[in-house]
Backbone bond lengths (Angstrom), bond angles and torsions (degrees), N, CA, C in turn:
res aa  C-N    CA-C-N  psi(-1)  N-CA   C-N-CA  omega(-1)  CA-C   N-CA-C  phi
1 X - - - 1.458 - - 1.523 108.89 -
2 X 1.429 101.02 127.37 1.614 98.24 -170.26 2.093 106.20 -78.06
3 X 0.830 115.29 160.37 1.650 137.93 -174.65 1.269 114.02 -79.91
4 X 1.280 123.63 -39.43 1.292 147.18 -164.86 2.348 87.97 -54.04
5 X 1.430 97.71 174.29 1.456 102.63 -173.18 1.334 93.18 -120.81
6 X 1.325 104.10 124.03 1.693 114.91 164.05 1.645 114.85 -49.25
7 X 1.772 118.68 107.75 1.388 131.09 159.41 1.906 99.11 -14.27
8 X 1.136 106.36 151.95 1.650 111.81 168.26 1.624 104.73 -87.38
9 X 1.675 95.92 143.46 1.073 92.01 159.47 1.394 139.36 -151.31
10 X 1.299 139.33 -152.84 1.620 110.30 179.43 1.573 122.88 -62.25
11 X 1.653 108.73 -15.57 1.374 108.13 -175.31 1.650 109.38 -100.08
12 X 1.483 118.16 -4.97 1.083 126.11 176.76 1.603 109.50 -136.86
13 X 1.254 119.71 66.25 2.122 97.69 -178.17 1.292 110.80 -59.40
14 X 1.234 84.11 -164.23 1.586 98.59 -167.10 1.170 102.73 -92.96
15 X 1.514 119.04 156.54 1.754 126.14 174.01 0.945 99.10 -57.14
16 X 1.845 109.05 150.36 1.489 102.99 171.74 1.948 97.29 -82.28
17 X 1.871 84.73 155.92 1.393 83.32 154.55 1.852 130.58 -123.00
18 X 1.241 129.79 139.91 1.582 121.40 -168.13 1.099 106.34 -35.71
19 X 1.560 108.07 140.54 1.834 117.63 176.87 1.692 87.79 -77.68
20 X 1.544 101.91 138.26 1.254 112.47 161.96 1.264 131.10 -70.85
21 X 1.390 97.31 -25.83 1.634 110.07 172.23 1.249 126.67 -65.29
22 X 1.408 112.48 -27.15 2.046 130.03 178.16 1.770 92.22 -79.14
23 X 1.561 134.16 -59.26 1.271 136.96 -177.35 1.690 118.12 -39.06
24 X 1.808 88.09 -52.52 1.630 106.22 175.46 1.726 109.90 -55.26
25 X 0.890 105.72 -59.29 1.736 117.76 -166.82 1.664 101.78 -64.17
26 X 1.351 113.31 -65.37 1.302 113.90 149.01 1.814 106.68 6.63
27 X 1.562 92.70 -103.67 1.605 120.89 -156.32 1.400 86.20 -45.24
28 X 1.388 137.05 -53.07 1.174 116.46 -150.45 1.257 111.41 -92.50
29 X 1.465 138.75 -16.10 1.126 129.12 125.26 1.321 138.52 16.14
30 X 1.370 92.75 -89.46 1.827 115.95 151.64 1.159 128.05 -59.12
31 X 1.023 122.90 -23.53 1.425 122.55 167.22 1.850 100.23 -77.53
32 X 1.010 120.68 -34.83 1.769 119.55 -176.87 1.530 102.41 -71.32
33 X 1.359 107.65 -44.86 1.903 104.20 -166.86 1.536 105.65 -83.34
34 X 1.690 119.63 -11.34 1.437 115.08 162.76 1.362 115.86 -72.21
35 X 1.247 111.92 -29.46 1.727 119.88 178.96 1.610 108.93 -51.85
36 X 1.391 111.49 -68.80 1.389 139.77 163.79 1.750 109.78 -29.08
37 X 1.109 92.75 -64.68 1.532 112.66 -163.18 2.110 99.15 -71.19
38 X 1.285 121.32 -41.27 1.379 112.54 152.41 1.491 139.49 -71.24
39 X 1.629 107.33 -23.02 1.588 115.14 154.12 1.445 125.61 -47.80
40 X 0.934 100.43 -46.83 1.862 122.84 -178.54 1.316 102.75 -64.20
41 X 1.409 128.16 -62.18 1.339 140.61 -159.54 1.167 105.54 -78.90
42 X 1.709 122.69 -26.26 1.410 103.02 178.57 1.660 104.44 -87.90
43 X 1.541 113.84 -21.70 1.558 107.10 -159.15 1.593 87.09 -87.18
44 X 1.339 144.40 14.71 1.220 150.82 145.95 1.260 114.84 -52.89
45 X 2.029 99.21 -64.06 1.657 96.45 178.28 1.526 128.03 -78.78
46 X 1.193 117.44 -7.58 1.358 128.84 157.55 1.540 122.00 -56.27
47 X 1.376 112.15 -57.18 1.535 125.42 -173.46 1.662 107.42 -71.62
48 X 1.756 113.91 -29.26 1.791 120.79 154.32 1.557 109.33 -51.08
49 X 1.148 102.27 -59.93 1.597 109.64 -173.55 1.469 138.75 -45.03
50 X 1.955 89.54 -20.13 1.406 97.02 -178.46 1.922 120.33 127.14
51 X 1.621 93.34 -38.42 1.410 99.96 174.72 1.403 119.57 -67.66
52 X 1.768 99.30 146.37 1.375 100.72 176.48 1.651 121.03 -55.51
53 X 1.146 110.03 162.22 2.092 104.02 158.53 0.854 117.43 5.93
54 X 1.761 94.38 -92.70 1.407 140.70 179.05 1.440 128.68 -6.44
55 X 1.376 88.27 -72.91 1.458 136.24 -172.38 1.511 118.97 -72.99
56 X 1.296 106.41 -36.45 1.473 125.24 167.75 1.927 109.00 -93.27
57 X 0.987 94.87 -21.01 1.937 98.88 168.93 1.371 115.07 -66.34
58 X 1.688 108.14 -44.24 1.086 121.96 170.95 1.964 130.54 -57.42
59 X 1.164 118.24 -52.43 1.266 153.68 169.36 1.585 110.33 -48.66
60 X 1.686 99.73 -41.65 1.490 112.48 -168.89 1.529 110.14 -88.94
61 X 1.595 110.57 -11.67 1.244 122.00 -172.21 1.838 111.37 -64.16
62 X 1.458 93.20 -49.72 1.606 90.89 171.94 1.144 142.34 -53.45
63 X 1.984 103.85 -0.36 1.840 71.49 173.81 1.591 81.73 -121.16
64 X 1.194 124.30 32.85 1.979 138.88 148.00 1.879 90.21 -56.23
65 X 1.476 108.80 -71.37 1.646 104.77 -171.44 1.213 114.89 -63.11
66 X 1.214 120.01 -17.00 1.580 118.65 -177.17 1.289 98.89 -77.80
67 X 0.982 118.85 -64.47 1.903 120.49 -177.86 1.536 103.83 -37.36
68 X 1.352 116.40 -49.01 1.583 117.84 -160.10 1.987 104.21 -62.22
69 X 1.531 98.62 -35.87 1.102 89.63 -173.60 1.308 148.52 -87.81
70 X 2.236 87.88 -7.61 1.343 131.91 176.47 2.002 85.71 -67.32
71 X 1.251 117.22 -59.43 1.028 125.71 -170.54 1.380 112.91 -54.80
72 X 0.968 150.26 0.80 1.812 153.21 -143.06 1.449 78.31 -145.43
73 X 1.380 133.40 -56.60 1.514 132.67 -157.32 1.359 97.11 -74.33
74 X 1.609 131.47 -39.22 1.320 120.98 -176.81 1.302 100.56 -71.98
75 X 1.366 145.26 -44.14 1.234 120.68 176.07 1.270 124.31 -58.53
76 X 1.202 136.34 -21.45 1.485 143.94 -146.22 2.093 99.06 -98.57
77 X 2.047 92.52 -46.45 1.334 110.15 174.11 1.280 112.41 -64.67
78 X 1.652 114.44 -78.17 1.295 112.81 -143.74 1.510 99.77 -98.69
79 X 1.539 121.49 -15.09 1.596 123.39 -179.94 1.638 110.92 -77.19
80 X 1.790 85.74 -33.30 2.288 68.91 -172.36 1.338 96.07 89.67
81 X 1.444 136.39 12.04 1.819 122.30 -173.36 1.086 96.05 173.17
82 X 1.468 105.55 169.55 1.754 119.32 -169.57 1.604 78.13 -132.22
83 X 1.577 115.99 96.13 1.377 113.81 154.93 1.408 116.35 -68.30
84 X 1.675 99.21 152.56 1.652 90.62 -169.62 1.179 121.89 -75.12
85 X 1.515 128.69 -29.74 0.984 115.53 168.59 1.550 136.46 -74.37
86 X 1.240 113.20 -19.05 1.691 115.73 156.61 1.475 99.66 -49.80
87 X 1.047 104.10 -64.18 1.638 95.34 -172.85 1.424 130.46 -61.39
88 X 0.813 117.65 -13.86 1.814 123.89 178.06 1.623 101.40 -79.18
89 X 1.533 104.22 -44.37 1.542 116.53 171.85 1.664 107.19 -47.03
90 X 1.336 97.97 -72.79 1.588 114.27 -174.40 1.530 108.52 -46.18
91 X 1.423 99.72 -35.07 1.755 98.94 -172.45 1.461 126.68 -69.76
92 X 1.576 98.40 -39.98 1.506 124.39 -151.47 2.553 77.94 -74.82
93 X 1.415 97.87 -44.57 1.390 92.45 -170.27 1.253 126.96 -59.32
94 X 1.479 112.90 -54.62 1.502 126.70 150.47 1.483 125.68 -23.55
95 X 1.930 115.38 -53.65 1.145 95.61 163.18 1.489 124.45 -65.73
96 X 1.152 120.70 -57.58 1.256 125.33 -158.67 1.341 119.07 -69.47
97 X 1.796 108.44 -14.35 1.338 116.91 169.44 1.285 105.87 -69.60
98 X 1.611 119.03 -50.84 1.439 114.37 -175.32 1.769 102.31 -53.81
99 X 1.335 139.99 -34.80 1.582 134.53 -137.34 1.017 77.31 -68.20
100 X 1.321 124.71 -59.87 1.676 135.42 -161.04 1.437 126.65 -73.92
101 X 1.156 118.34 -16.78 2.001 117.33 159.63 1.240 103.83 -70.54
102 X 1.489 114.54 -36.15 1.159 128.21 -156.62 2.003 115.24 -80.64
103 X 1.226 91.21 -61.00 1.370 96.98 160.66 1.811 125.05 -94.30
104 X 1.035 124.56 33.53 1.606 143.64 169.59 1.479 95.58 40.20
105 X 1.436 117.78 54.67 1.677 99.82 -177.40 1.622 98.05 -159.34
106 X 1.574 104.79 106.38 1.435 99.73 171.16 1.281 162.07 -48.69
107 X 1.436 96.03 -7.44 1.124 123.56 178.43 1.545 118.59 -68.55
108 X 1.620 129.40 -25.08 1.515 98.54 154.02 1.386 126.66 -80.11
109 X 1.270 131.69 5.74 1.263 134.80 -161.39 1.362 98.03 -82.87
110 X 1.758 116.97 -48.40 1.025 123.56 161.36 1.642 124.61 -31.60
111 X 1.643 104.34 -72.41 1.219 120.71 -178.00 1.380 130.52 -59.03
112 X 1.652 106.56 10.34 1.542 125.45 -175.27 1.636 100.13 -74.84
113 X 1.284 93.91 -45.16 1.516 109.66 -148.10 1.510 96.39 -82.70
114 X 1.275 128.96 -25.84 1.875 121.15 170.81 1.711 96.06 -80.77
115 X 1.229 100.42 -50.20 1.450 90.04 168.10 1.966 142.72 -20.50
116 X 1.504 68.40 -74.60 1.938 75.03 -178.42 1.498 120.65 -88.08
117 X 2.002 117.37 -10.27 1.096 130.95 155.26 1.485 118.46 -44.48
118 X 1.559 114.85 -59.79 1.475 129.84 178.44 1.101 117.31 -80.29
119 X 1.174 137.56 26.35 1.441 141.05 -155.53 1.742 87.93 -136.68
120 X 1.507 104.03 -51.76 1.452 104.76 167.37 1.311 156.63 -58.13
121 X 1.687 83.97 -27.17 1.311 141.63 -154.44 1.779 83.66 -76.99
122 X 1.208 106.42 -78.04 1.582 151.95 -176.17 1.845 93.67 -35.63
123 X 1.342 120.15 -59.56 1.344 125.40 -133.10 2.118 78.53 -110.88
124 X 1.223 110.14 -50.64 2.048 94.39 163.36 1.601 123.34 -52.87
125 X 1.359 124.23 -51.15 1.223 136.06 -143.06 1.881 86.39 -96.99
126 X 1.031 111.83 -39.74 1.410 107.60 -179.04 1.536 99.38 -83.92
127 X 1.155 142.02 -10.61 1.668 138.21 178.11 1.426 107.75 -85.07
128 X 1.400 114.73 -27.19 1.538 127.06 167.85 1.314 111.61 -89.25
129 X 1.357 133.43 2.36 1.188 105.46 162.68 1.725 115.21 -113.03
130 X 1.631 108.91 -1.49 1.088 129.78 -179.89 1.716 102.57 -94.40
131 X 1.289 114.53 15.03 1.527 126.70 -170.38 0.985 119.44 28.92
132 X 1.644 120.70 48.41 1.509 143.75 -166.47 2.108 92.82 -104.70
133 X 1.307 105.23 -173.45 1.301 106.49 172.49 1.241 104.75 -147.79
134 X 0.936 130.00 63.53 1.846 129.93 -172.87 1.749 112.32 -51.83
135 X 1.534 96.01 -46.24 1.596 94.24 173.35 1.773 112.58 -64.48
136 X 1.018 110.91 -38.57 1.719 102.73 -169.39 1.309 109.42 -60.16
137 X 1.695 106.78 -34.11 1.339 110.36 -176.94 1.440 102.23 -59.65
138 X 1.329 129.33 -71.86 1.406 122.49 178.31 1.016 132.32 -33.22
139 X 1.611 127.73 -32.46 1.358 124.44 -168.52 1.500 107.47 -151.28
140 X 1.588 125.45 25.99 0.821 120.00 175.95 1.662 135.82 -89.70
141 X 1.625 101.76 36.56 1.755 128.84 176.21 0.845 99.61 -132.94
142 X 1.284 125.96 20.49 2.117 135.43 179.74 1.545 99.90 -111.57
143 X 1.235 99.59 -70.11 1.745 117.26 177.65 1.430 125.25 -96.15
144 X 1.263 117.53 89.37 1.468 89.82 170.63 1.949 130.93 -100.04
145 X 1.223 78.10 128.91 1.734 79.36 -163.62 1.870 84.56 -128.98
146 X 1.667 93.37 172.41 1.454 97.38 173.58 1.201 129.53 -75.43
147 X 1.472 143.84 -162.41 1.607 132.53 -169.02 1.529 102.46 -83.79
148 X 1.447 115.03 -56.97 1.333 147.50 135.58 2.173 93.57 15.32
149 X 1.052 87.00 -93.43 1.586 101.29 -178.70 1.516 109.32 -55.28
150 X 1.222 123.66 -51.27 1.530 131.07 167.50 1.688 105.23 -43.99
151 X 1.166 124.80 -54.94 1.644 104.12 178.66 1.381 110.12 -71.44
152 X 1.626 113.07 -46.28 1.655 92.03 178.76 1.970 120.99 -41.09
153 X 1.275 90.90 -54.91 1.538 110.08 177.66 1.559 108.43 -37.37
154 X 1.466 124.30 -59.65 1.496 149.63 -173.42 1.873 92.54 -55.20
155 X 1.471 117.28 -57.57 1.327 118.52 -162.59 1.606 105.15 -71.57
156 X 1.438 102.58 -44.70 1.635 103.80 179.27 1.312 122.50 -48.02
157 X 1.599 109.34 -66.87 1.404 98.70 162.22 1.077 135.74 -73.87
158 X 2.056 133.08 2.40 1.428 119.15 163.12 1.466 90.47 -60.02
159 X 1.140 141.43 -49.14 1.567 136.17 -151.38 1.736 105.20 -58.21
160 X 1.310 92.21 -75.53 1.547 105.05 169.21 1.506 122.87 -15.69
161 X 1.582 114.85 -74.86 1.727 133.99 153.22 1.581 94.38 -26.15
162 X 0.980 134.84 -89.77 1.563 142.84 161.05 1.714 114.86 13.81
163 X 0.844 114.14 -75.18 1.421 144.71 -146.13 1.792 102.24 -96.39
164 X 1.424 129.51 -36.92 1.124 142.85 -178.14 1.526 87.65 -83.09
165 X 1.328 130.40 -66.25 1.156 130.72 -162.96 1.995 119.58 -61.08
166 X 1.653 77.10 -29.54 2.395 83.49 161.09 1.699 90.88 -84.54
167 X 1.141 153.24 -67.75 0.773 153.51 175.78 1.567 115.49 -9.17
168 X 1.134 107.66 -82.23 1.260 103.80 164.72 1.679 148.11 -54.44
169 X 1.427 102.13 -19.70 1.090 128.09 -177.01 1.714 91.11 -59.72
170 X 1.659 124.69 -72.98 0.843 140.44 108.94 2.034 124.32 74.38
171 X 2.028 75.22 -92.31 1.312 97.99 -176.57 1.173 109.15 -99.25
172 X 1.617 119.64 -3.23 1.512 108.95 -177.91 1.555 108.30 -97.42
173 X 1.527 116.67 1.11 1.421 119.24 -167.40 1.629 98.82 -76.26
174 X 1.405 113.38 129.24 1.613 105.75 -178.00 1.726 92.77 -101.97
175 X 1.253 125.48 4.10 1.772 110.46 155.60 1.430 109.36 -92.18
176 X 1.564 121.38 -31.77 1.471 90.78 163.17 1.521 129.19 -75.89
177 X 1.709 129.15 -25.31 1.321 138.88 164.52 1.515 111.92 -39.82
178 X 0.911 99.95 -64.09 1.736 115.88 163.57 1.489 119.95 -21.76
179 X 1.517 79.18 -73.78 1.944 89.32 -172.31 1.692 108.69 -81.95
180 X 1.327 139.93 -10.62 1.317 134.86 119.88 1.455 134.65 -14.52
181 X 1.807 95.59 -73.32 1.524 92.15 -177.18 1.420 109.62 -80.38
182 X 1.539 127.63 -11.87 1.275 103.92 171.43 1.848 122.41 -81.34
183 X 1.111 114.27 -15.96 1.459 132.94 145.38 1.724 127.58 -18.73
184 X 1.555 88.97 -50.51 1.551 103.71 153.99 1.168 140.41 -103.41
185 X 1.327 105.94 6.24 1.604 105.14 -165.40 1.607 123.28 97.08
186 X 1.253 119.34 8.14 1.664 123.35 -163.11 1.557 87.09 -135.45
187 X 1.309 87.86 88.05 1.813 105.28 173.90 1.309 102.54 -97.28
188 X 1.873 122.54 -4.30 1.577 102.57 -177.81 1.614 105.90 -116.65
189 X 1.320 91.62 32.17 1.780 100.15 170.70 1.243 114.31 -66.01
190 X 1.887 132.31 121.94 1.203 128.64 156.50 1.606 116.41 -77.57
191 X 2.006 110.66 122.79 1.341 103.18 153.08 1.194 142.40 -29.07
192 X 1.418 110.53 -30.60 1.518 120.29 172.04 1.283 109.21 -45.73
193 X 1.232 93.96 -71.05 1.841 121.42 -150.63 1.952 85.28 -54.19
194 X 1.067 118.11 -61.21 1.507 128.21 -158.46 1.866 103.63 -59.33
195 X 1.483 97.50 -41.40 1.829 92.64 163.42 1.423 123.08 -72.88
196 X 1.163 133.08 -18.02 1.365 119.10 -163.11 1.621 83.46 -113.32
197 X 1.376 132.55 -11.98 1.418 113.35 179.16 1.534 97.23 -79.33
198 X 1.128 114.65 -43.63 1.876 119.36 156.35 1.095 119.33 4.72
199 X 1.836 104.18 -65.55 1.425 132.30 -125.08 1.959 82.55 -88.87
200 X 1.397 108.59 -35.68 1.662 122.35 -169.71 1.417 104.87 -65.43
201 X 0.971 122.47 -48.48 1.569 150.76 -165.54 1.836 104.24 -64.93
202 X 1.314 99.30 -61.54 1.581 116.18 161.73 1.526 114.91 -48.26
203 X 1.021 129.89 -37.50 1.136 140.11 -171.89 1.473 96.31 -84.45
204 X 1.520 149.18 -86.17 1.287 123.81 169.18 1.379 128.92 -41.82
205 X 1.264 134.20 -33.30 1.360 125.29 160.48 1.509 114.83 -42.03
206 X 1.000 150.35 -60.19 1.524 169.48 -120.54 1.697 91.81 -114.54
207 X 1.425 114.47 -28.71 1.569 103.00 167.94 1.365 117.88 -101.79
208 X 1.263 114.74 -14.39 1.290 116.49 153.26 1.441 142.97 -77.74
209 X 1.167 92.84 -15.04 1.349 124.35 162.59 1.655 117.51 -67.71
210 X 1.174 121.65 -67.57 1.103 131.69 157.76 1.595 125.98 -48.62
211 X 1.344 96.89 -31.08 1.899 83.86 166.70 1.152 125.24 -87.49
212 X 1.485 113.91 -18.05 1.431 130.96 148.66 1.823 122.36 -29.76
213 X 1.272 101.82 -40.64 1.281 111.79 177.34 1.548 111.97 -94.34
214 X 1.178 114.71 31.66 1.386 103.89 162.85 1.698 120.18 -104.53
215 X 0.916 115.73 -7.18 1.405 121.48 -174.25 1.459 96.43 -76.16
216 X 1.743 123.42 -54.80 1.393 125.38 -161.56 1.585 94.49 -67.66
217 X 1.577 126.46 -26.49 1.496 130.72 -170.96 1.479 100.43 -71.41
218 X 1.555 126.26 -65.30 1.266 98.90 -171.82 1.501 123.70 -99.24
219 X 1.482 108.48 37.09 1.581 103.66 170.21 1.786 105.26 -89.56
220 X 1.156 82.74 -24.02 2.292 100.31 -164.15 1.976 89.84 -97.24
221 X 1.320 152.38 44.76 0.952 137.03 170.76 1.532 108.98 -98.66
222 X 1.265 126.54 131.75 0.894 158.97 -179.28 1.866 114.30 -73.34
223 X 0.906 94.27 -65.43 1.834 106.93 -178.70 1.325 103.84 -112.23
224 X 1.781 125.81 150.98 1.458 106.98 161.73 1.990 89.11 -119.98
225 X 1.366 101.53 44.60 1.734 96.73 -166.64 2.081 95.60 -105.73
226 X 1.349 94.72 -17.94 1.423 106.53 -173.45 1.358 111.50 -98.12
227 X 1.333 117.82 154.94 0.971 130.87 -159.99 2.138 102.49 -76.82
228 X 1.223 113.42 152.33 1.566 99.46 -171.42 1.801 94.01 -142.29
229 X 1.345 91.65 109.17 1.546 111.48 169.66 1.368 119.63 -92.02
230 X 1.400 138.95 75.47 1.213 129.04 -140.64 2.270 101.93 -88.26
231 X 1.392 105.36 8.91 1.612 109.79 179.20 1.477 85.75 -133.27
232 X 1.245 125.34 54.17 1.328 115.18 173.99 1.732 105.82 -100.01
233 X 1.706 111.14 -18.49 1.766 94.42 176.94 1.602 104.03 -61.76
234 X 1.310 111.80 135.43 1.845 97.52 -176.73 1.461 111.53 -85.30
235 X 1.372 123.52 137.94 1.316 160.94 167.82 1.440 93.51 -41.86
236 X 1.338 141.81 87.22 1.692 136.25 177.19 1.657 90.62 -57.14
237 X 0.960 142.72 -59.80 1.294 155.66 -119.81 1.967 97.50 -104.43
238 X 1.321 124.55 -13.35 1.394 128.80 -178.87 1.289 97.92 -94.20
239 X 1.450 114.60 -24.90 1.799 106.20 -179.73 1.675 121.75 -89.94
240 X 1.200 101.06 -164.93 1.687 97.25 -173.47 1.912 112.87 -71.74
């Protein structure tokens, strides 16, 4: 009896094997909510320590660039490619992470996040009205759904990008934080503390958000031969 493995066939296919694309998205995932998830924890031990907000916003920023770059390296490593939108993510952080080690002032770290929100915001919502598809282009070997579903998809999240980016505008104002917490009585509220608890908050929104979009994903699917990442538009705001 020969050793060799019987070809697949209609009465036996072949095992499946894991989409690389769910593993990929996956990992980097985790690699975004570790970014997040060590920002927090260090501007925790900073704000224990004694430092102001500010000062601890600042401090906490570095391991924001560390993530970004862990994040650029997993694409480069384990993706095989610098998708563009990891990278605009990765990029937009890197700079603005550096402005702020660099110039000791939290305030671009803040301004990353209206930044690269409205930038997105700008370049979806205007691709849908130019009956372009900017998102499909990005991720359209991730999801396949019909065109149909691709603009809804494209419009939802230009809106979304939208809305985080007033949002934030928003929450980073320390005269409106101010005149809030004195509203209630919490005149010894730090802006800090109230943006980066933000920053946590943002981070479940954006996954709830995204699971939200699975219903419109698999009513409009196209193939069931491809792999289907249904949080595959990336979350700017889950990474560093």
């Amino acid at each position: 009896m020969s050793d060799d493995v019987a070809p697949p066939s209609p009465e036996r296919p072949a095992p499946e094997q894991p989409a690389p694309a769910q593993k990929e998205s996956s990992l980097r995932q985790l690699v975004d909510f570790g970014g997040l998830l060590a920002f927090g924890a260090a501007f925790l031990v900073m704000r224990l320590r004694g430092l102001s907000g500010d000062e601890a916003l600042v401090h906490a920023t570095w391991f924001l660039v560390a993530g970004s770059a862990v994040g650029v390296a997993v694409g480069l490593i384990v993706e095989k490619r610098l998708a563009l939108m990891p990278l605009l993510v990765g990029g937009f952080a890197l700079v603005f992470g550096l402005l702020t080690v660099l110039t000791g002032d939290g305030l671009w770290v803040k301004i990353k996040v209206t930044a690269l929100n409205l930038s997105l915001a700008v370049a979806l919502i205007g691709g849908v009205l130019l009956n372009k598809q900017p998102l499909k282009s990005l991720l359209g070997t991730v999801i396949p759904i019909n065109d149909r579903a691709w603009r809804t998809l494209t419009l939802r999240y230009g809106v979304y990008f939208l809305a985080v980016a007033v949002v934030n505008e928003l929450v980073r104002s320390e005269a409106l934080v101010g005149w809030a917490a004195g509203q209630i009585g919490r005149h010894d509220v730090d802006p800090a503390d109230v943006w980066v608890s933000f920053r946590g908050v943002l981070w479940i929104a954006s996954s709830v958000f995204g699971l939200s979009q699975i219903p419109l994903i698999m009513r409009n699917l196209t193939s069931t031969d491809q792999p289907v990442d249904p949080m595959a538009p990336s979350r700017p705001d889950t990474a560093p």
